[in-house]
MARNUDREN-544621 format. One line per 5 residues: number of its first residue (from 1); for each residue z negated, x, y negated of C-alpha. Coordinates in steps of 0.001 Angstrom, whole numbers. Layout:
! MARNUDREN-544621
NUM) Z:X:Y  ... .
//
This chain:
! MARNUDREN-544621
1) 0:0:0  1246:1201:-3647  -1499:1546:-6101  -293:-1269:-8315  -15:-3951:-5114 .
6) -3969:-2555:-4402  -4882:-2804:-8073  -2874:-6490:-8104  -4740:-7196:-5160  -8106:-6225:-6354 .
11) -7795:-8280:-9715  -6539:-11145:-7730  -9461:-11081:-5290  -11818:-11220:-8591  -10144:-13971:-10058 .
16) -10449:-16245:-6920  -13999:-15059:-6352  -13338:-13303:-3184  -14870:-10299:-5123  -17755:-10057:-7710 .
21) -16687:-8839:-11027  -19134:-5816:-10468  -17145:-4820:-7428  -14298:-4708:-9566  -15154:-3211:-12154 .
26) -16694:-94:-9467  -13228:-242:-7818  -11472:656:-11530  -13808:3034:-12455  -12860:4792:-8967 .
31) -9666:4800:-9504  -8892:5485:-13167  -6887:8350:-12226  -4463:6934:-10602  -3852:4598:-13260 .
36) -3503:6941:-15617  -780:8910:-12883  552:5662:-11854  2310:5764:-15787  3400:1997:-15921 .
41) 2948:88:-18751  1971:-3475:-16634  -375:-1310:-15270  -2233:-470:-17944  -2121:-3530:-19434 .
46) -3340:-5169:-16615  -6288:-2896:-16087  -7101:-2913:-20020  -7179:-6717:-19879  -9869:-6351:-16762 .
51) -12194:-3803:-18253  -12214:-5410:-21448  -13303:-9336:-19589  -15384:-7256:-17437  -17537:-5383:-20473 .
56) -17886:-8770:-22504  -19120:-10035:-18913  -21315:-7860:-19426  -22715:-8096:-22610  -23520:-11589:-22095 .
61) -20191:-12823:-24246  -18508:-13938:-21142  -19578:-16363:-18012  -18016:-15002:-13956  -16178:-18539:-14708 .
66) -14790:-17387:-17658  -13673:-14296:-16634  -12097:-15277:-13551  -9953:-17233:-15787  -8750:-15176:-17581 .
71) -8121:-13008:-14609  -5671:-15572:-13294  -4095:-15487:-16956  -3579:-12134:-16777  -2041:-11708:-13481 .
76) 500:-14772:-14288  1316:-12413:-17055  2613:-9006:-15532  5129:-8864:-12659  4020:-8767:-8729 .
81) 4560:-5604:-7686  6450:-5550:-4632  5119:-4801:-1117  7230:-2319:461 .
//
């Protein structure tokens, strides 16, 4: 599995509660080399959009609902990487 269909994956799991946020949000911090080798702009955007939901999460300006939301949102927005 590519990087992007793992990090679609991940954010997908979050967003239909499959994962916690926190899991997440370990998972990206993991792996924010790749991203940053992985060079794609959906990417980035993608992963941007995550840790940003995931620190108002945690500052108390966001509810799990809320975030999974937007999650969902997010994902409708960038293209599905491609399983090969």
């Amino acid at each position: 599995m590519s990087f992007a269909e793992d990090l679609y994956k991940r954010i997908e799991a979050a967003a239909e509660g499959s994962i916690s946020p926190s899991v997440l949000h370990t998972w990206l911090d993991e792996h924010v080399g790749s991203l940053d080798e992985a060079a794609d702009d959906n990417l980035d955007e993608l992963a941007e959009r995550a840790w940003m939901l995931l620190a108002e999460l945690d500052n108390g300006h966001r509810t799990v609902a809320d975030v999974r939301a937007e999650l969902r949102a997010s994902l409708r927005r960038v293209v599905t990487p491609r399983v090969t």
